[in-house]
C-alpha atoms as an extended CHARMM CRD file, in Angstrom:
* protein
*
        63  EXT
         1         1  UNK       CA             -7.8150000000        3.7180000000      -10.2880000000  PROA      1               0.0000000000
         2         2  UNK       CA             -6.5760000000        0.1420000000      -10.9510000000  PROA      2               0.0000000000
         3         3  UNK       CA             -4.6390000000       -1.9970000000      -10.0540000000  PROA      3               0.0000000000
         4         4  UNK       CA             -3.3940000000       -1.2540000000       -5.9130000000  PROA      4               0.0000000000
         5         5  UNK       CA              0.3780000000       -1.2870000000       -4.1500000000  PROA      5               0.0000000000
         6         6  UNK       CA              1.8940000000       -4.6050000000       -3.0210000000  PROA      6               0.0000000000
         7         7  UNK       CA              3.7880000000       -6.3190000000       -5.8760000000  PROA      7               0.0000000000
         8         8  UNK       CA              7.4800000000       -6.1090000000       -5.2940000000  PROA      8               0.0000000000
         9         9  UNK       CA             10.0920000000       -7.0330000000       -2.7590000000  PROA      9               0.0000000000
        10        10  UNK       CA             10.4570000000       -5.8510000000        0.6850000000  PROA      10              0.0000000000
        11        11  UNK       CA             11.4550000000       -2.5870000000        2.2020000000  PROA      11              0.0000000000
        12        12  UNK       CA             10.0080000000        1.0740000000        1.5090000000  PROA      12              0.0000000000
        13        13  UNK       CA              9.4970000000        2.1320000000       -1.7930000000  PROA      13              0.0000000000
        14        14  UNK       CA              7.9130000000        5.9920000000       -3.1110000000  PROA      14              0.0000000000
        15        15  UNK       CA              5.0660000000        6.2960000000       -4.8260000000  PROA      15              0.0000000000
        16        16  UNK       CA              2.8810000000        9.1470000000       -6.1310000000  PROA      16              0.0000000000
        17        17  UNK       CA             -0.3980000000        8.0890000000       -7.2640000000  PROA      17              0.0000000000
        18        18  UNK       CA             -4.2260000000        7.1260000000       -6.3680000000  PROA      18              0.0000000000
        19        19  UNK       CA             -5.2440000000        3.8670000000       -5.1240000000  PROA      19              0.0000000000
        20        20  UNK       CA             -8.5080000000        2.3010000000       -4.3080000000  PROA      20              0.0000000000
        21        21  UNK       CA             -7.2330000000       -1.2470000000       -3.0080000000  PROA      21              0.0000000000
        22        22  UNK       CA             -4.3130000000       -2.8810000000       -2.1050000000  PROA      22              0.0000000000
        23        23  UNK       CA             -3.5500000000       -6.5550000000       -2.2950000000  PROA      23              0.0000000000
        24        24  UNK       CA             -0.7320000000       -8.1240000000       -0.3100000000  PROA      24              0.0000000000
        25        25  UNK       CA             -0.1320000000      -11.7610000000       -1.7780000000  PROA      25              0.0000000000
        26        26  UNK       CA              3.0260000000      -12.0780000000       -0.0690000000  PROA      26              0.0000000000
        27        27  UNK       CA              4.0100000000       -9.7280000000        3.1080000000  PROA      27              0.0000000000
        28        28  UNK       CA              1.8130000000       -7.1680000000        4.5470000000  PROA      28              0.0000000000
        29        29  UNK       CA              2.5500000000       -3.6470000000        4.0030000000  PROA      29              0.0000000000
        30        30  UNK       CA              1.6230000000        0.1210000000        5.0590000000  PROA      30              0.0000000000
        31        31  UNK       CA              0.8200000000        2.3610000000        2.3800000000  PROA      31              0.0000000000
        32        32  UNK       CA              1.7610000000        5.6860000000        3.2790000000  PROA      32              0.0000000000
        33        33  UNK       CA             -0.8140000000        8.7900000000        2.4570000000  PROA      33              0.0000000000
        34        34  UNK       CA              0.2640000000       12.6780000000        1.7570000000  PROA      34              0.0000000000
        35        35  UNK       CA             -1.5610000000       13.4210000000        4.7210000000  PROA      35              0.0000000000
        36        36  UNK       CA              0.6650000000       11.3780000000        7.6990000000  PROA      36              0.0000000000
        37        37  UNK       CA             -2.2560000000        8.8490000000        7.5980000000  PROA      37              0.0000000000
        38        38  UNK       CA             -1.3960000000        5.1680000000        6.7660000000  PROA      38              0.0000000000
        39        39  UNK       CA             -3.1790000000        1.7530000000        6.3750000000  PROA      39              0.0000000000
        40        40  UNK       CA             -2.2460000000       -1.9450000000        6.5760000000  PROA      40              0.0000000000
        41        41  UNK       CA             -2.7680000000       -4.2320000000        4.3900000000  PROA      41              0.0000000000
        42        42  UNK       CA             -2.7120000000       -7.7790000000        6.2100000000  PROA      42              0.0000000000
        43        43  UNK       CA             -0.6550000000      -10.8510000000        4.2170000000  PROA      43              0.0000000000
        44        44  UNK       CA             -3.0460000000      -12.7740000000        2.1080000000  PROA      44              0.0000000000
        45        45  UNK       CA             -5.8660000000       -9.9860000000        2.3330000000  PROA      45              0.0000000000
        46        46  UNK       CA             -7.2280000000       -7.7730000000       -0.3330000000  PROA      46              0.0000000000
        47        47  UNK       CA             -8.4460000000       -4.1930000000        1.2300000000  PROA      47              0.0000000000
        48        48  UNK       CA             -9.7790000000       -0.4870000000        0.0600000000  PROA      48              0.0000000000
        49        49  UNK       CA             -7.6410000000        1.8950000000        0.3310000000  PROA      49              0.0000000000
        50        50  UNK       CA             -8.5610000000        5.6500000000        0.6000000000  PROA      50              0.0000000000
        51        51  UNK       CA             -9.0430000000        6.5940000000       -3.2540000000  PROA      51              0.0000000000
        52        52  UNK       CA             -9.3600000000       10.3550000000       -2.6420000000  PROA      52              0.0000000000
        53        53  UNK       CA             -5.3870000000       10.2520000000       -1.1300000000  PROA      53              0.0000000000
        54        54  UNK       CA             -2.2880000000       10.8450000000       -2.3550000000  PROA      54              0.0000000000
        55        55  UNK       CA             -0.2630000000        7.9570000000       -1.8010000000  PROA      55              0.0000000000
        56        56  UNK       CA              3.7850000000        8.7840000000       -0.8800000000  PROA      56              0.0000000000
        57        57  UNK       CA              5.5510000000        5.5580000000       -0.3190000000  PROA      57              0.0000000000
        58        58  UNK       CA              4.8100000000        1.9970000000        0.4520000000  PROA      58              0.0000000000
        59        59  UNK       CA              6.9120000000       -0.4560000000        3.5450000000  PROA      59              0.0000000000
        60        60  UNK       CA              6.7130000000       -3.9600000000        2.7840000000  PROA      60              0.0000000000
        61        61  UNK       CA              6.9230000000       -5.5130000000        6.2060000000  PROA      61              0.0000000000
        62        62  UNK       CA              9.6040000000       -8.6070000000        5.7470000000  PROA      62              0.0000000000
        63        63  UNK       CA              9.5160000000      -11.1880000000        8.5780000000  PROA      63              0.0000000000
């Protein structure tokens, strides 16, 4: 799996791949799943993310 979403600058940005954490250094974000699902990832917090599901896109939430 690797490394998880949350490097990069804000907005939405697409994405097609598996993920098994995600790591928000900076903003939080929602990473967006194939399936209409979607979990946060909180600003300074490390989290799983659902491995098995496609992940579509990514929204960096900017202050």
């Amino acid at each position: 799996m690797g490394h998880g979403p949350g490097h990069g600058r804000g907005g939405h940005g697409p994405i097609k791949d598996h993920y098994d954490y995600g790591d928000a250094n900076g903003y939080s974000f929602d990473v967006l799943y194939a399936d209409g699902r979607w979990d946060r990832v909180e600003r300074g917090t490390s989290r799983p993310l659902d491995p098995n599901n496609l992940v579509t896109g990514v929204n960096v939430l900017c202050p």
